[in-house]
matplotlib code that plots the C-alpha trace (Angstrom):
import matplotlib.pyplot as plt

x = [-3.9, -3.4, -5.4, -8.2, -6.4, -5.9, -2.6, 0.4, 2.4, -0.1, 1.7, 0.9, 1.6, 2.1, 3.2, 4.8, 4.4, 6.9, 10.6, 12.1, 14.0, 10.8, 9.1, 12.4, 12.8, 9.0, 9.9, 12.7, 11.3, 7.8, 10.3, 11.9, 9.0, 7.2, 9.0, 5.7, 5.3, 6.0, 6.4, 5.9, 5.8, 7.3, 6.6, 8.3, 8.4, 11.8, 13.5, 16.7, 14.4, 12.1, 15.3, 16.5, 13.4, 13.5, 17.3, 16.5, 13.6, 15.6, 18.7, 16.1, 13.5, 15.3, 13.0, 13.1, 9.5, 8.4, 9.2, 6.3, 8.3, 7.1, 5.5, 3.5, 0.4, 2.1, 0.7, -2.7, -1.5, 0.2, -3.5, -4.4, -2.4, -4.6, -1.6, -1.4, -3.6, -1.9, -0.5, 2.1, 1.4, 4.7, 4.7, 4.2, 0.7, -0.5, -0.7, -0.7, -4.9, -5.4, -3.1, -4.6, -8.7, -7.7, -6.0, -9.2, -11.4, -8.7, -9.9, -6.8, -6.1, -4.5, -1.8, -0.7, 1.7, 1.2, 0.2, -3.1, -5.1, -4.7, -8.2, -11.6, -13.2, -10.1, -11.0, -15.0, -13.3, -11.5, -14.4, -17.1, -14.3, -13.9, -17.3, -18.2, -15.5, -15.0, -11.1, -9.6, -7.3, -4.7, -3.0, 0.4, 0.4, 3.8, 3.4, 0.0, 2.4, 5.2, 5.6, 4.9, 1.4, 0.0, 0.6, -1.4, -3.9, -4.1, -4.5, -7.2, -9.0, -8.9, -10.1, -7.3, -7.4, -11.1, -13.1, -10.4, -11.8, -8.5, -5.7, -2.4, -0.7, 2.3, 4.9, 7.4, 10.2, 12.1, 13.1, 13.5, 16.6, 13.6, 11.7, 14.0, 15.7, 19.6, 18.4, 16.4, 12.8, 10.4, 10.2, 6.8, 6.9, 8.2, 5.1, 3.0, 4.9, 4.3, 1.0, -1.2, -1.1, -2.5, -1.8, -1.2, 1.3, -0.4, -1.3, 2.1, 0.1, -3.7, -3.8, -2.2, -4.8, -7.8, -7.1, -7.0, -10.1, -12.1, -12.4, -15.1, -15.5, -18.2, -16.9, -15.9, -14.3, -16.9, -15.2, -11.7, -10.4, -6.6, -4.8, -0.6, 2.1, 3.5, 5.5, 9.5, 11.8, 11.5, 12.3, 15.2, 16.5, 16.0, 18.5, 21.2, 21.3, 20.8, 21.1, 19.2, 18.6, 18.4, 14.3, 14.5, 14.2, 11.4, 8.8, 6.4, 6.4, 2.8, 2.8, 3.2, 6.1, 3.9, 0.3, -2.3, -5.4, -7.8, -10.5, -14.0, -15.5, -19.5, -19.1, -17.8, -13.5, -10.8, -7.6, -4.9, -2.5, 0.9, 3.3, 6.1, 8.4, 10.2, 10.7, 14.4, 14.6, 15.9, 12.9, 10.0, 6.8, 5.1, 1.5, -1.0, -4.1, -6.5, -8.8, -11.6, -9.4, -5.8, -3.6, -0.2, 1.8, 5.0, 6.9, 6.1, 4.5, 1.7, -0.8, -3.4, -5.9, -4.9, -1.9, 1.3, 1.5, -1.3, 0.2, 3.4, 4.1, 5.5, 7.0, 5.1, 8.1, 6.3, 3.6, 4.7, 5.0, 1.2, 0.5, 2.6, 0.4, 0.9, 2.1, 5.8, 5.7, 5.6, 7.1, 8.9, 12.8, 11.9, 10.2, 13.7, 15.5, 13.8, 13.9, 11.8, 11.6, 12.6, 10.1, 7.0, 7.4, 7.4, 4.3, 2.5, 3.7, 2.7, -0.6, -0.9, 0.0, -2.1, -4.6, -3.8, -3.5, -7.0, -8.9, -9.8, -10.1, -7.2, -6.7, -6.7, -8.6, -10.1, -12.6, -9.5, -7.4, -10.4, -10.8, -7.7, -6.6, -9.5, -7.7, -5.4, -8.1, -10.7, -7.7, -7.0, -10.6, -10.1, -7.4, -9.2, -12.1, -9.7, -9.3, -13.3, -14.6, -15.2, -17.3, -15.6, -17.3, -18.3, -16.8, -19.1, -22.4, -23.3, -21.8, -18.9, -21.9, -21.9, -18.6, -18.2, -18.7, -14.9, -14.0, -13.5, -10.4, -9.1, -5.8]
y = [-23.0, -20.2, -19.9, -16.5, -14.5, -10.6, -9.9, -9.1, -11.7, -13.9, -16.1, -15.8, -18.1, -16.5, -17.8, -15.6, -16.1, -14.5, -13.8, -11.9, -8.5, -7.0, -10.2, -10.8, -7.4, -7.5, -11.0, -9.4, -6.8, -8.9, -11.0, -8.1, -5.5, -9.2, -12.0, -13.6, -14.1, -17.6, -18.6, -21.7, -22.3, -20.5, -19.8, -19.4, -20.7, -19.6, -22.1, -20.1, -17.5, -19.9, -21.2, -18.0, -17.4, -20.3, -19.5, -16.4, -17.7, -20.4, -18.0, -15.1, -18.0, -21.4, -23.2, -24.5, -23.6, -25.5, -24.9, -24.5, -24.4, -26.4, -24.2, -20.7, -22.4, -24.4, -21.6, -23.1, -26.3, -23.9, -22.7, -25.9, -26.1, -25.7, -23.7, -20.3, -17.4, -15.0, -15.1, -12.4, -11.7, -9.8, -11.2, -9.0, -7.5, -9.9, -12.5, -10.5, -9.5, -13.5, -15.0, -13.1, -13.9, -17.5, -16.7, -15.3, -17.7, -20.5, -18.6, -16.9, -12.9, -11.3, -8.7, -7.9, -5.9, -2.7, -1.9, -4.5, -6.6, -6.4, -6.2, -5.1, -8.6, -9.0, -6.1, -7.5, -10.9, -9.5, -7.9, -10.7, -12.8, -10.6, -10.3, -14.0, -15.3, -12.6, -12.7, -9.4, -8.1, -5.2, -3.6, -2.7, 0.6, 2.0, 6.0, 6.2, 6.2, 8.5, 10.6, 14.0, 12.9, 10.9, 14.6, 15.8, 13.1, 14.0, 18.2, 17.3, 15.1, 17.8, 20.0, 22.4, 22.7, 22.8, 20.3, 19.1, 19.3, 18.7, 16.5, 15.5, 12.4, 11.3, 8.8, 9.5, 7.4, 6.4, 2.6, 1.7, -0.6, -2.2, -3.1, -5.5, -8.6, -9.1, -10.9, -8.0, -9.9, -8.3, -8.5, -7.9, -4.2, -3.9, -6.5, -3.9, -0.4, -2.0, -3.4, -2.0, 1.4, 4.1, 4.7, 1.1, 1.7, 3.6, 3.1, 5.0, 8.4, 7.5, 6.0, 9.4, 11.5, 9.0, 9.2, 12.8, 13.1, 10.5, 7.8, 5.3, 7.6, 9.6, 10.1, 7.7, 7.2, 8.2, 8.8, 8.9, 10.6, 9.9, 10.8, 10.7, 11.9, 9.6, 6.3, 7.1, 7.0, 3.3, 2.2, 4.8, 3.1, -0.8, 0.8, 2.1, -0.9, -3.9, -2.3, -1.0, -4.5, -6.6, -7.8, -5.5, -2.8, -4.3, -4.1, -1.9, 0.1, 1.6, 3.3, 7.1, 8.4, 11.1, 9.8, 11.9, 10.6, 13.3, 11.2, 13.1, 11.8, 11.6, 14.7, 16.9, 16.8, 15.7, 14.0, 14.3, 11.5, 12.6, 9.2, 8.3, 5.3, 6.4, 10.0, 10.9, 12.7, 12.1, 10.4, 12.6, 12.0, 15.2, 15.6, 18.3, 19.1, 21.9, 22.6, 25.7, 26.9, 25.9, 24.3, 22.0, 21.4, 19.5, 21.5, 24.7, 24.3, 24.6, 27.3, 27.6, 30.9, 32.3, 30.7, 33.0, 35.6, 36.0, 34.5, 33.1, 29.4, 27.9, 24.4, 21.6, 21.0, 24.0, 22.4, 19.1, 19.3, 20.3, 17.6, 15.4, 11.9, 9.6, 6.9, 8.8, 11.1, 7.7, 5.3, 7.2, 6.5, 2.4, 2.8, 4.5, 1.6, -0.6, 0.7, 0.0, 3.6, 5.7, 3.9, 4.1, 0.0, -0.7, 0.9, -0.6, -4.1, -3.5, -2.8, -5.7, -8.0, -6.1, -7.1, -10.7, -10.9, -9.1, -10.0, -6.5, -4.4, -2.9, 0.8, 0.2, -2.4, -4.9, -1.8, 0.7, -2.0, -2.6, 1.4, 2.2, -0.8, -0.3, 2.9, 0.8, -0.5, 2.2, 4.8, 2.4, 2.4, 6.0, 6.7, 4.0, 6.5, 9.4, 10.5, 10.4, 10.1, 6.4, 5.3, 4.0, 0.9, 1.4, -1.6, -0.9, -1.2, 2.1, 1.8, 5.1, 7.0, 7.0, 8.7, 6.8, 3.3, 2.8, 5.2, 2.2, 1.7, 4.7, 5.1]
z = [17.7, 20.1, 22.6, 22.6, 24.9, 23.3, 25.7, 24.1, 24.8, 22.9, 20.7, 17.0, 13.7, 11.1, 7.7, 4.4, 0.9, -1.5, -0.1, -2.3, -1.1, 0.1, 1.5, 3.9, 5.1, 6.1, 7.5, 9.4, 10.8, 11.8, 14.1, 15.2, 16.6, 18.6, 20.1, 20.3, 16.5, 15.3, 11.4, 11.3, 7.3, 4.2, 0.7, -2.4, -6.0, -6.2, -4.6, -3.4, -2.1, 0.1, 1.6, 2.5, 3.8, 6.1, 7.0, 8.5, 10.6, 12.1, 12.5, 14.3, 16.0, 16.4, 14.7, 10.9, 9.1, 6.3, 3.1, 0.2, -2.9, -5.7, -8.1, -8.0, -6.4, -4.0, -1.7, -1.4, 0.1, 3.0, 3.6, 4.7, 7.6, 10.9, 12.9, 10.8, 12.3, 9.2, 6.1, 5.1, 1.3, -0.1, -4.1, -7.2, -7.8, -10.5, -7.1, -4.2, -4.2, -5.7, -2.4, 0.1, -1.0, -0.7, 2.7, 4.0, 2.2, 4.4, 7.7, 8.1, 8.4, 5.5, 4.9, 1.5, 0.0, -2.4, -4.9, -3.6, -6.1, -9.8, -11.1, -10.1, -9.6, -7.6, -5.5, -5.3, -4.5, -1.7, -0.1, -0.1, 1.2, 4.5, 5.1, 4.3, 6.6, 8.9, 9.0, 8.1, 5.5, 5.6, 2.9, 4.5, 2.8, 4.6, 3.7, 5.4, 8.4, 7.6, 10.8, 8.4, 7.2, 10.3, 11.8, 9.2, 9.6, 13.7, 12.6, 10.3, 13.0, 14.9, 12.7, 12.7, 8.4, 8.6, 6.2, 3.9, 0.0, -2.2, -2.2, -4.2, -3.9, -5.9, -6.1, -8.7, -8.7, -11.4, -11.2, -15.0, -13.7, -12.2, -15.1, -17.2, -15.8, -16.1, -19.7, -21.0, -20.4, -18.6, -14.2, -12.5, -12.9, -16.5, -17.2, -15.6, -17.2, -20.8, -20.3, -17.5, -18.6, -16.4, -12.4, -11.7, -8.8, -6.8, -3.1, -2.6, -3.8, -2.8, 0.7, 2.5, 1.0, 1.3, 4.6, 5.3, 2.8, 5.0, 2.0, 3.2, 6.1, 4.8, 1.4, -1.5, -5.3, -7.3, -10.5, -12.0, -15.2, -16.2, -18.8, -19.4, -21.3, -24.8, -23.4, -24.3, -21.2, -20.7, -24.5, -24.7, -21.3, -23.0, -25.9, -24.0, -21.5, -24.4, -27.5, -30.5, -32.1, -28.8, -28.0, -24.8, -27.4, -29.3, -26.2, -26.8, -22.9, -23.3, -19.8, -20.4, -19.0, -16.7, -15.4, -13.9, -12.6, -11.0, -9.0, -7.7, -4.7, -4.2, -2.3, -4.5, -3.4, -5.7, -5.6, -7.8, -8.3, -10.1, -11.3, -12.8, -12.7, -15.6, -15.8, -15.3, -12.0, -8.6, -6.3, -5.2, -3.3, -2.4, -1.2, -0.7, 1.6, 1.0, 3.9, 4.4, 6.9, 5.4, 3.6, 3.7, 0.5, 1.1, -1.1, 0.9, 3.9, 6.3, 6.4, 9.1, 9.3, 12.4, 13.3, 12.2, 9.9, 6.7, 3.9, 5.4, 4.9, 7.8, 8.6, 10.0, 12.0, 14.1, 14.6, 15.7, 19.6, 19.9, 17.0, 16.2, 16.3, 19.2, 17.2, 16.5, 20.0, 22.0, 19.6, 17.1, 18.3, 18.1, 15.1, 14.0, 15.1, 13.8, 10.6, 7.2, 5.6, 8.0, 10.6, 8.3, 7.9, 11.9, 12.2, 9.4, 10.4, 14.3, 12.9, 11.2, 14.2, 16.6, 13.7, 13.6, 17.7, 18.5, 15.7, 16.2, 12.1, 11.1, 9.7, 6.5, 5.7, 2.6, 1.9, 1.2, 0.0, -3.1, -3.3, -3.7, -6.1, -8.4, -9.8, -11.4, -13.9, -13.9, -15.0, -17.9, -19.0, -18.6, -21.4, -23.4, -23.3, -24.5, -20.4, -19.8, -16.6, -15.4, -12.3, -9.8, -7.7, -4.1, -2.4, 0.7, -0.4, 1.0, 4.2, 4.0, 4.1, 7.9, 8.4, 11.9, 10.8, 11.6, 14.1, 16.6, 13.5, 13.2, 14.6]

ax = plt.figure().add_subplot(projection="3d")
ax.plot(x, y, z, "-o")
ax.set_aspect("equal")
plt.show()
């Protein structure tokens, strides 16, 4: 193993599971922002997929990792391997939470891909694994760090929009050429559109605004209420792409094609979470902060009492010299070159090696990773109830009540 030293040339082992499209572009970039990352194993139960995997470490490292290929849960003989410090979790949801528990419950850090863990025992799981081993997990939620709302994020700190009280996240994206293989059955996310009915891809839309609303920072999910529209853009797509009488047409898609989830915190805020992965439109994520003392809405712009004309809407682009966050005034032209969403993905995956490196928590950690996962099945209950209000766990046992309990985190 590496030896303790934090410095940044510190060599660190890290190994991936799931190397798909996602998974090697996350691989790619990891090699990319720190020479001083090593991946010494692979994992994939697609054969093809793990081999690529491998080919790009030994074309970007020199070396040849090891290749864990066998079957779904060849994973877990990976974890026994005494030279990983990390494990890179980039599959589909119904594995990512499940992969990363074990990786923490292996003594290894964790990052794992959106949307986070599946279920709520999942999200329970996840916790009591941190805090029973120690090692850290980080969901490597990228649009926490889009230059446009880690400004936001630095105003509010500051306390430039006052106390925040309302927020709107939404990821509407419509990716219906996502849900059906080339054979009309089902992928990961058409699994999940048909079955998992509610807001069940949605990190995208919650992380920016639990941030800026201080979720487990003095605040938390205390309820959720979610209701959507009557599921029709996703069967209508199954017809014209396979045909009426094909079985692509026979799956029931029980997903509305619009879902809105309105969550209350404990004290008394709101977020609303708009989403869509079926509506016919061109892609759209907007967001919205409402403070005491002002307000930004994507779509329109940034008010702030005092600062320009009364009632004018101006753009954040005016604010940015004076408060633009560190992370994209120092670093923002490498995280450009790097790449990964406009830069959003270099900063995430920096984090999560400057996680694996120091031991030191991460940003977002297993706490928001559980929080912000759990809406997937607590908005479900929620239409089961006919769109009633559903409590929502609290994954820290009390602890977000002492809104500086992670400062020493925050970024």
């Amino acid at each position: 193993m590496p030896d303790d030293s934090p410095s940044p040339t510190k060599p660190i082992s890290i190994g991936i599971v799931g190397l798909g499209g996602r998974g090697r572009s996350v691989l790619a970039r990891t090699l990319a922002i720190d020479p001083h990352v090593r991946v010494p194993a692979v994992c994939d139960y697609r054969k093809d997929r793990a081999a690529a995997g491998a080919a790009m470490v030994k074309n970007l490292r020199g070396n040849t990792p090891e290749i864990y290929d066998e079957d779904e849960h060849h994973y877990l003989k990976m974890l026994e391997r005494d030279d990983l410090d990390a494990v890179l979790v980039t599959t589909d949801i119904y594995w990512t939470g499940r992969i990363a528990i074990d990786s923490l419950r292996a003594g290894k850090h964790a990052g794992h891909e959106v949307p986070g863990c599946y279920s709520l025992q999942e999200c329970r799981e996840l916790v009591e694994a941190h805090e029973e081993t120690g090692r850290h997990c980080m969901l490597l939620e990228n649009c926490c760090y889009s230059r446009e709302t880690m400004t936001l994020y630095n105003m509010i700190r500051k306390g430039l929009l006052g106390e925040p009280y309302f927020a709107t996240g939404s990821y509407i994206h419509e990716v219906r050429n996502m849900f059906l293989e080339g054979n009309g059955s089902l992928t990961w996310r058409g699994k999940l559109w048909a079955e998992d009915y509610g807001c069940s891809y949605n990190s995208h839309a919650i992380g920016t605004p639990s941030k800026w609303l201080g979720i487990n920072d003095g605040d938390r999910f205390a309820y959720c209420a979610c209701s959507m529209t009557s599921p029709r853009e996703a069967h209508l797509y199954a017809v014209e792409k396979f045909g009426k009488d094909s079985p692509a047409a026979q799956i029931e898609f029980k997903t509305g094609d619009f879902v809105t989830t309105l969550i209350e915190t404990a004290k008394g805020k709101q977020i609303r979470i708009d989403y869509s992965l079926a509506s016919e439109r061109p892609y759209s994520r907007y967001y919205l902060v409402q403070g005491m003392n002002g307000c930004y809405d994507s779509r329109t712009g940034i008010y702030v009492e005092g600062q320009g004309p009364n009632e004018t809407w101006r753009k954040l682009e005016e604010f940015m010299e004076e408060w633009e966050h560190p992370f994209w005034k120092y670093d923002g032209d490498k995280a450009r070159q790097v790449g990964g969403h406009g830069g959003y993905d270099y900063f995430c995956e920096r984090e999560f090696i400057k996680m694996v490196r120091t031991g030191d928590p991460p940003w977002i950690d297993a706490y928001d990773s559980a929080a912000w996962s759990s809406i997937l099945e607590v908005s479900h209950q929620s239409i089961d109830a006919g769109g009633a209000r559903v409590e929502v766990p609290d994954f820290t046992n009390g602890k977000w009540r002492d809104e500086k309990w992670r400062i020493d985190r925050m970024v």
